[in-house]
SEDRENMAR-326596 format. One record per residue (C-alpha): residue in three letters; x, y, z. Coordinates in steps of 0.02 Angstrom, whole numbers, padded with zeros to 5 digits, always signed. Layout:
BEGIN
ALAXYZ...
END
This chain:
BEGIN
UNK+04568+02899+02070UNK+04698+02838+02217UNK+04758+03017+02213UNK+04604+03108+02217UNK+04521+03037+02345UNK+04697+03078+02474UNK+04683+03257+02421UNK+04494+03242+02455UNK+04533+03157+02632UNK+04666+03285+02663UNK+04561+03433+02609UNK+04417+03351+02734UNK+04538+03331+02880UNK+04586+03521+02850UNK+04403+03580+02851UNK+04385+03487+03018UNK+04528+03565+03108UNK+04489+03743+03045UNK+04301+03718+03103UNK+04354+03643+03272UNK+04479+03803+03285UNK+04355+03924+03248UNK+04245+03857+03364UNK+04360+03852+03504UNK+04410+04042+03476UNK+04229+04077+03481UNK+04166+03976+03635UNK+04128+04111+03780UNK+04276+04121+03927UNK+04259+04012+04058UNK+04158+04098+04214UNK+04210+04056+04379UNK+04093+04047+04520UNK+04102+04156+04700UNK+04017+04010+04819UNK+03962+04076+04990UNK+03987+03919+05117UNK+03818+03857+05175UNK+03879+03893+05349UNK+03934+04086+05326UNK+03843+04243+05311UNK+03793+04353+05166UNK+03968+04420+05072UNK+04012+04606+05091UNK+04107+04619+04899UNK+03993+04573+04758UNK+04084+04572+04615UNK+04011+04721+04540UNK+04092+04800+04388UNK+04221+04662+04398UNK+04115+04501+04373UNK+04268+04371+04401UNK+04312+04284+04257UNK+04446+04118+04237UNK+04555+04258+04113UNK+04547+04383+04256UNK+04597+04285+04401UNK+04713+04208+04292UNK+04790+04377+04288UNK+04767+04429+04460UNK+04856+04253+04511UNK+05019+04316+04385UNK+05014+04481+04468UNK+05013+04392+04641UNK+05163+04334+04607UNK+05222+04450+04483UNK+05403+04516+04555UNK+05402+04690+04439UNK+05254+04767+04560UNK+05413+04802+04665UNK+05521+04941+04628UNK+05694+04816+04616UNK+05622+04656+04558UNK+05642+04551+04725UNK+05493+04537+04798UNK+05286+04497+04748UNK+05157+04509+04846UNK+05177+04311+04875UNK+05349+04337+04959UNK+05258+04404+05120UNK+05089+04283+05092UNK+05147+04095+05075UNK+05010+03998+05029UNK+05066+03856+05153UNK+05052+03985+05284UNK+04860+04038+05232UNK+04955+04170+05152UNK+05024+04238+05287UNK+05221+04258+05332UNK+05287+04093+05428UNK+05397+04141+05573UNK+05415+04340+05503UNK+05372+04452+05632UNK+05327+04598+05530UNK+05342+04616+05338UNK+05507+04593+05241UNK+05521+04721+05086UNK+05659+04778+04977UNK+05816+04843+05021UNK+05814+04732+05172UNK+05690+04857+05247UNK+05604+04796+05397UNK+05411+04853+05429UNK+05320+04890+05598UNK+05173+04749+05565UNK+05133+04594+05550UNK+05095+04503+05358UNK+04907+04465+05387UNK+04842+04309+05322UNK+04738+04319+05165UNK+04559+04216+05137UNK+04380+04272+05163UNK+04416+04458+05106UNK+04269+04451+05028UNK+04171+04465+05192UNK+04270+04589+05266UNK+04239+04796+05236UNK+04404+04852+05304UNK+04585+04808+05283UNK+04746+04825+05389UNK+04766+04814+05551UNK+04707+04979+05600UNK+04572+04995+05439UNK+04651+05104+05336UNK+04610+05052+05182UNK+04417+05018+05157UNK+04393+04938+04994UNK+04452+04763+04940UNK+04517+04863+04755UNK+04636+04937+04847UNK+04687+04843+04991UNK+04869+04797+04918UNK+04907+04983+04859UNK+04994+05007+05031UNK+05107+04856+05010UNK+05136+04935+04836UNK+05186+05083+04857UNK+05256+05061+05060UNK+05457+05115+05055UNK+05493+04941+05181UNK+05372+04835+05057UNK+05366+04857+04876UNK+05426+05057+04858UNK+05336+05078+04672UNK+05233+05173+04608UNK+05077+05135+04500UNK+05137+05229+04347UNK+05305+05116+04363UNK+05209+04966+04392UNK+05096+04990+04237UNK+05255+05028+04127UNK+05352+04892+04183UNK+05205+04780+04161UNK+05163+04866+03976UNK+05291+04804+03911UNK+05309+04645+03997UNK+05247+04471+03897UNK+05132+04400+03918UNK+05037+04542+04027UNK+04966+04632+03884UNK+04899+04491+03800UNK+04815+04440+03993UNK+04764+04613+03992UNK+04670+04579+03825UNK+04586+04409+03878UNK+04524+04479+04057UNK+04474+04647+04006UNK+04449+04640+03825UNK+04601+04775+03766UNK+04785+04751+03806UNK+04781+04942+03908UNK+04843+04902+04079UNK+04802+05034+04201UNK+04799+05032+04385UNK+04613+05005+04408UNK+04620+04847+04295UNK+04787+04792+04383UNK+04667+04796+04556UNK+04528+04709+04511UNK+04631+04554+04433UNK+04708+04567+04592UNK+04546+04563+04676UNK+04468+04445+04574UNK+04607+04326+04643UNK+04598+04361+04797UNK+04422+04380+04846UNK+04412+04191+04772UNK+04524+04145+04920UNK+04401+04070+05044UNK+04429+03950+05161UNK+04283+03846+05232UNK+04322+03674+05227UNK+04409+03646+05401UNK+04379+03489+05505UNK+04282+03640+05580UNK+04149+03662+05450UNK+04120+03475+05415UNK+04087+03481+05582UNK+03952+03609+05579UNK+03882+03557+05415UNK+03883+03388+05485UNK+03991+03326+05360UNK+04101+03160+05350UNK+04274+03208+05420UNK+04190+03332+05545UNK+04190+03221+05726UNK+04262+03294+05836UNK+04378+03204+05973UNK+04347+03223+06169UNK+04481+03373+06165UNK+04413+03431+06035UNK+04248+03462+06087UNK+04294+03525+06246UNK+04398+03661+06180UNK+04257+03697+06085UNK+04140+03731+06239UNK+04295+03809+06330UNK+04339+03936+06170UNK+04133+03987+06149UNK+04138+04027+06341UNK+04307+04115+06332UNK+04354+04197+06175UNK+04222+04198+06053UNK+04139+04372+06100UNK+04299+04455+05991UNK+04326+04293+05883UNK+04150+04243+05839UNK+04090+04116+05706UNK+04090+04080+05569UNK+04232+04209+05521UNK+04292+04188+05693UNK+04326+04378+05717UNK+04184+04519+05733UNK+04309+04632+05642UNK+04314+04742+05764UNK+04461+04862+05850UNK+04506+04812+06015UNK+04642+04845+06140UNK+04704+04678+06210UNK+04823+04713+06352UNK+04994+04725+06253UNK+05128+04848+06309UNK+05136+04995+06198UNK+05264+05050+06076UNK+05234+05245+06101UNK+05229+05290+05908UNK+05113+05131+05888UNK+04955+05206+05921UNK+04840+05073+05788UNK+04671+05129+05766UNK+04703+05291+05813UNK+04805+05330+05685UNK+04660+05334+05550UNK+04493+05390+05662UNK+04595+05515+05754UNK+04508+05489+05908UNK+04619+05443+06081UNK+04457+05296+06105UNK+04555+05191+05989UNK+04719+05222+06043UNK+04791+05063+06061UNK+04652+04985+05954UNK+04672+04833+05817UNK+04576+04723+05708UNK+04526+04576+05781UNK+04605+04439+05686UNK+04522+04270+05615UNK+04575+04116+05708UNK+04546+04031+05547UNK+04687+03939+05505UNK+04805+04010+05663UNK+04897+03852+05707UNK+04991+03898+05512UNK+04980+04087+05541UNK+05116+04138+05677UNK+05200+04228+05728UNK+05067+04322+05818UNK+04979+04503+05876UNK+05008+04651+05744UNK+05192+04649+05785UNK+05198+04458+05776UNK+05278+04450+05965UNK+05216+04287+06011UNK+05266+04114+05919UNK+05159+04018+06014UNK+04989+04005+06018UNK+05037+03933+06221UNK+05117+04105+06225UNK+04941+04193+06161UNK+04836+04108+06283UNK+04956+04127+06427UNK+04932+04315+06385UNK+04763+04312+06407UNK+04799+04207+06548UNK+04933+04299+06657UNK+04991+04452+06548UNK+04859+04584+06513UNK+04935+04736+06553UNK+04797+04881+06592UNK+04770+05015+06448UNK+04666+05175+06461UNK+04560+05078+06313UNK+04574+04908+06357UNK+04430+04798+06326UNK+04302+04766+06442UNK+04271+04580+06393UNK+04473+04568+06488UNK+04407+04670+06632UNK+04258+04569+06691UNK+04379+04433+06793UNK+04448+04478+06968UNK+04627+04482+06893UNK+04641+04569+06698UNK+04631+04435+06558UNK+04538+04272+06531UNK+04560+04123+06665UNK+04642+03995+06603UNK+04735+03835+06668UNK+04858+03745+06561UNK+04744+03613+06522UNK+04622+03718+06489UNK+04716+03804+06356UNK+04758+03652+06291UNK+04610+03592+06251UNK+04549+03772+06179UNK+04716+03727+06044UNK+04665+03579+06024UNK+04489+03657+05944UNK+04581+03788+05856UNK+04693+03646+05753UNK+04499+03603+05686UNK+04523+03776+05608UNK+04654+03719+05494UNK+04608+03716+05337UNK+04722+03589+05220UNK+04595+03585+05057UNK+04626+03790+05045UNK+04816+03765+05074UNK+04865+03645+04946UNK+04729+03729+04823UNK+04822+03731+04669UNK+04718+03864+04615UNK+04820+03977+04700UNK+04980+03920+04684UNK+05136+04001+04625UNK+05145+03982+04459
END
């Protein structure tokens, strides 16, 4: 009787684990969430035909970081976007690739793609899919190809099995290897800066005396170009740098001489972590940037008019003026999205 009722108890104990298995290979995968900040505006990428899923930004965070996207194994898309740097490249002037090859730009910083409809410094790519199929495929970044990529990747563990989960099928195909991509890094926003509390009146947000007068100093100054929430209108503007001759920026993709000199205006988000600075990453300072705008605006057949409107070129500014206009950009900083272990290395 002993005996039978231990092979009953083990037979019961069996029955439960098998259930409890079966269930948990048939609960649904874990949906993740896009959240647009109460302070920002409608997003530009909705998601559509690639509804993000935990499997597929699980996948687009391995290919992130994933060092066979480059043609010799030595570099991932996270070698030029440090997380601690907002995902830009910490004291890099312009982008490090294989070889040793140097580029001509700066690394941008990577959060709130999701609101933006063009990519690069000079727009030429206009789609978040395919906004890292330059770095890809650029002889001074990654120097692949996609058909190498998806081979390598093929038969690379565990990607066809993270293939399977995200997408339902272990094929692996370019379009599938951008929108994991995507689906990690439209996720990347940053909103919770001493700078948001502040507008959403949120504990944390007070601002100090220096603070606060920055604030009223940068809306009077500099937010025309770098306007909130994003803190850029995205637009292409020359800003009164010296020219390399073959560096012609917007120009280059709308073929028209009105943009000659032309780049994106860049979000201030998170610019005290971000330098160096300017699409060639010249300045290391954000004392340098301001005492640009200050003293070294050079004039430019397309320079802006918002740096023509003062006496002298450039923006007015005393020393402790632009101190207190750094002092409000440190409330830009945002330490939540830089320590987000969501998008760490894995």
């Amino acid at each position: 009787m002993k005996r039978l009722f231990v092979l009953f108890s083990l037979l019961a104990c069996w029955l439960t684990l098998a259930i409890g298995c079966k269930k948990n290979d048939s609960e649904p995968q874990t949906e993740l969430r896009f959240v647009v900040p109460s302070n920002f505006p409608e997003a530009v990428y909705k998601f559509e035909n690639n509804t993000v899923s935990q499997a597929g930004f699980e996948l687009g965070r391995h290919l992130f970081f994933e060092d066979a996207l480059s043609i010799d194994n030595s570099v991932n898309c996270g070698t030029c976007h440090q997380q601690f740097a907002a995902f830009a490249n910490l004291d890099h002037s312009v982008s490090h690739g294989v070889n040793d090859c140097f580029g001509t730009r700066n690394a941008p910083p990577l959060f709130n793609l999701a609101w933006q409809k063009e990519f690069m410094w000079d727009g030429g790519v206009n789609h978040i899919e395919v906004s890292g199929l330059n770095a890809l495929v650029d002889p001074c970044e990654m120097a692949n190809s996609l058909d190498n990529i998806t081979a390598a990747l093929s038969k690379k563990k565990p990607y066809p099995d993270l293939f399977k989960k995200a997408f339902g099928t272990p094929d692996i195909n370019s379009q599938r290897i951008f929108r994991a991509l995507t689906q990690f890094t439209a996720m990347m926003v940053s909103a919770t800066s001493k700078y948001d509390k502040h507008i959403r009146k949120e504990v944390g947000g007070e601002f100090t005396a220096a603070e606060q007068a920055g604030y009223v100093l940068f809306r009077d100054k500099c937010s025309k170009c770098h306007s909130e929430p994003l803190f850029t209108d995205l637009s292409y503007r020359s800003n009164g740098l010296d020219q390399d001759p073959k560096e012609n920026g917007r120009e280059k993709i709308s073929r028209q001489a009105s943009d000659g000199g032309k780049f994106k205006v860049p979000s201030l988000r998170n610019v005290e972590l971000t330098r160096p600075y300017m699409h060639d990453g010249r300045f290391f300072s954000l004392e340098d940037v301001l005492e640009h705008y200050n003293s070294g605006v050079m004039d430019h057949i397309n320079l802006d008019p918002e740096l023509k409107k003062d006496p002298v070129r450039g923006i007015a500014l005393s020393k402790p003026e632009q101190q207190q206009i750094i002092s409000f950009l440190k409330t830009l900083t945002d330490n939540e999205f830089i320590r987000d272990k969501r998008f760490a290395e894995l």
